[in-house]
C-alpha positions in Angstrom: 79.0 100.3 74.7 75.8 101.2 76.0 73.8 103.6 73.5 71.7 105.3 76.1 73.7 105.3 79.1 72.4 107.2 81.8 72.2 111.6 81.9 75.6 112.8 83.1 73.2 114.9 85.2 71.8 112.6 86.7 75.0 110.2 88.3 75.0 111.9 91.0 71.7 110.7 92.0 72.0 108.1 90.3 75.0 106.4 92.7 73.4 109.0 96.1 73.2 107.5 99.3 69.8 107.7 99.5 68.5 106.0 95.9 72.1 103.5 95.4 73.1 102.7 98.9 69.6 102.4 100.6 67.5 101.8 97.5 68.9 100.0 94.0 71.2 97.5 95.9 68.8 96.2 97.7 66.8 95.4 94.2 70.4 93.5 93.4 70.3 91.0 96.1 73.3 93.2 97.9 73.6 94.7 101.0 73.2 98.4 101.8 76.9 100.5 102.6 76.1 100.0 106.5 76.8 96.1 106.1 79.4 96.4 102.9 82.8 96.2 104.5 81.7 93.5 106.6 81.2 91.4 103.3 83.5 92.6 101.4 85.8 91.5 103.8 84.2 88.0 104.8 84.4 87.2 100.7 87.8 87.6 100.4 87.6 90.9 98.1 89.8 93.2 100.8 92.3 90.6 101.3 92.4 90.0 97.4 92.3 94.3 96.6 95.5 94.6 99.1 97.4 91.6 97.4 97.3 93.3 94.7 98.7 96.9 95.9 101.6 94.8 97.7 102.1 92.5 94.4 102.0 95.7 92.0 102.8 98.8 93.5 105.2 97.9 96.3 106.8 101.3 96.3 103.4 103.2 96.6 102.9 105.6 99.2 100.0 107.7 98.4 96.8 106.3 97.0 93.7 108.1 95.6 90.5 105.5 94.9 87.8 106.1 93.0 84.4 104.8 94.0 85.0 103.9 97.7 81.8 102.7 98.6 82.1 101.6 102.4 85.5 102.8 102.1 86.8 99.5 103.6 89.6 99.2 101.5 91.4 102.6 102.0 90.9 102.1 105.7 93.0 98.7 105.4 95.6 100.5 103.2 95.6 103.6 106.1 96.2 100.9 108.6 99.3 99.6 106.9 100.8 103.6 106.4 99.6 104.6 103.2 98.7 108.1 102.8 94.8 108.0 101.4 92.0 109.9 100.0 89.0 108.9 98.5 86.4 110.2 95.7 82.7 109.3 95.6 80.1 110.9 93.8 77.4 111.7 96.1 78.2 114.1 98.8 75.8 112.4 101.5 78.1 109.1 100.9 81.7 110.6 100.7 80.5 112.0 104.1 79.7 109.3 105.5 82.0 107.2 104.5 84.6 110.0 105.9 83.2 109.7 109.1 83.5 105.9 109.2 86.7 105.4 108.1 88.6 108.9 109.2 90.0 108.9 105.7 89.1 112.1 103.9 86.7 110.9 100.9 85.8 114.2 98.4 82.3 114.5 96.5 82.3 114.8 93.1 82.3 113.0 89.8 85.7 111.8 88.5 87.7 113.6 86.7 87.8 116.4 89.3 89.7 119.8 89.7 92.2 119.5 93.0 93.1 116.4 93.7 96.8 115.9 94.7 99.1 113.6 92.6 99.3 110.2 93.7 102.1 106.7 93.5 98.9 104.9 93.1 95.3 105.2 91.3 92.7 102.7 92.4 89.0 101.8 91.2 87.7 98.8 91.4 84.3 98.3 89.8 84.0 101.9 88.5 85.1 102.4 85.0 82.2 100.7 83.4 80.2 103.2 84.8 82.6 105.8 83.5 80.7 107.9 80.3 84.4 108.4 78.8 86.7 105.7 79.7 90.1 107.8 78.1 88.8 110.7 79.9 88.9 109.0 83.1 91.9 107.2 82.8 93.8 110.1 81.1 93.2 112.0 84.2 94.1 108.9 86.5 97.7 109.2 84.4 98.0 113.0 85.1 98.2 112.1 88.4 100.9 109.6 88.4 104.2 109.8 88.4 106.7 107.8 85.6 106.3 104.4 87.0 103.2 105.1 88.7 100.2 102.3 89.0 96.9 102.4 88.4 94.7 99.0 89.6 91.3 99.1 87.5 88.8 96.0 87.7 86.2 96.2 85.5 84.3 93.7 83.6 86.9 92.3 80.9 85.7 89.7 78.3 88.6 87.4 78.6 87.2 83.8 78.7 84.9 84.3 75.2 81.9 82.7 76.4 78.8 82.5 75.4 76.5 84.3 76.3 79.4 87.0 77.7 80.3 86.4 81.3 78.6 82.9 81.4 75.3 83.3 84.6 76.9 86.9 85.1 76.3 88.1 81.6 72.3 90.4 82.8 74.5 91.8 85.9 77.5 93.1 83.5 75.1 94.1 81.0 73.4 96.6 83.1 72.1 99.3 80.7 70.9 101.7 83.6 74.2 101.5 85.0 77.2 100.5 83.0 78.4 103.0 79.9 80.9 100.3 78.7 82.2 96.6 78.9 85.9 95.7 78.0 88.9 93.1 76.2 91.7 93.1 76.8 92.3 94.6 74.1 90.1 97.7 74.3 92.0 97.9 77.9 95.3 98.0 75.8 94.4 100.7 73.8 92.5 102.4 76.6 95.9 102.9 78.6 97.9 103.9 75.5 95.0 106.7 74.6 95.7 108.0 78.5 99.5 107.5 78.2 99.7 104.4 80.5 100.3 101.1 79.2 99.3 98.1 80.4 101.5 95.9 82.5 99.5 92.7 83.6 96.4 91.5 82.5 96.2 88.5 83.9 94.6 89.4 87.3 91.3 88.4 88.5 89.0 88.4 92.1 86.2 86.4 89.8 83.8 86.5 86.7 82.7 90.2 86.3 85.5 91.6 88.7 88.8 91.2 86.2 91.6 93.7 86.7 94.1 95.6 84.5 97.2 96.9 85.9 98.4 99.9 84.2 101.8 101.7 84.6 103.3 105.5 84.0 105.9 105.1 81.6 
């Protein structure tokens, strides 16, 4: 865990349009949210992100993500008949994504008041930012029905390595950034403290971008 993890006050700011999207990015070698689906589809992560909503929640009909970024991959999901709807933390971002993508993204930090249950909970590279994981994933749950999903990548320690994460080890250990970094064992015990329990860890896109796939009992 990271023992001075940034002012709740200040994510907002912290992930805005204006200092994340146009600013800290560009300081990490990535592009800025105008040019992010176009990678995230050219690297293979889109193709990867809907695999795994067809492999693991084949039922699901109504998705909620977390942390949409570009919103790339709920526009995909919209295109194939899901019934979508986004959270992002800055207001300047959710509305533009919204006005990209057509799907309705709402500002504010997760876990938020009003948002309508859901077959299937998605965030992909969010929970490490999260300053209380069982918070976050205990309100994922309350959102799911019995035998609901939720898809969460997140960097997982599961090869051992040393140092952590091998070249990726100073980009996972992000203290202005990241709150926490997981096991798979801390992702066990994560689900059962939200009242989900963990049905495959065994996914992975690549180094730093593992995924645990957690079910509703």
């Amino acid at each position: 865990m990271n023992r001075r993890p940034p002012a709740l006050e200040e994510l907002s700011r912290l992930y805005s349009l204006d200092f994340y999207w146009h600013g800290r990015v560009r300081t990490k070698g990535q592009p800025p949210i105008e040019r992010r689906a176009a990678l995230d589809r050219s690297d293979g992560r889109v193709e990867y992100w809907v695999g795994l909503v067809e492999r693991h929640a084949p039922e699901a009909k109504r998705v909620l993500e977390v942390g949409v970024g570009s919103g790339v991959l709920l526009a995909e999901l919209r295109e194939r008949g899901y019934e979508c709807l986004g959270v992002e933390p800055d207001e300047k971002t959710a509305a533009w994504t919204q006005e990209q993508t057509g799907v309705e993204i709402r500002p504010g930090l997760f876990p938020m008041e009003g948002l309508p249950p859901v077959d299937l909970f998605l965030a992909f590279d969010v929970l490490e930012h999260s300053r209380d994981p069982v918070a976050f994933l205990t309100a994922a749950a309350e959102l799911l029905p019995p035998g609901g999903r939720a898809i969460i990548q997140t960097p997982i320690d599961r090869d051992r390595s040393e140092p952590p994460f091998g070249k990726e080890s100073k980009a996972v250990f992000d203290d202005v950034e990241h709150c926490y970094v997981f096991t798979d064992e801390s992702m066990r015990r994560l689900a059962q403290a939200a009242g989900l329990e963990a049905l495959d860890l065994s996914e992975r896109l690549w180094v730093q971008h593992e995924v645990a796939v957690l079910a509703k009992p």
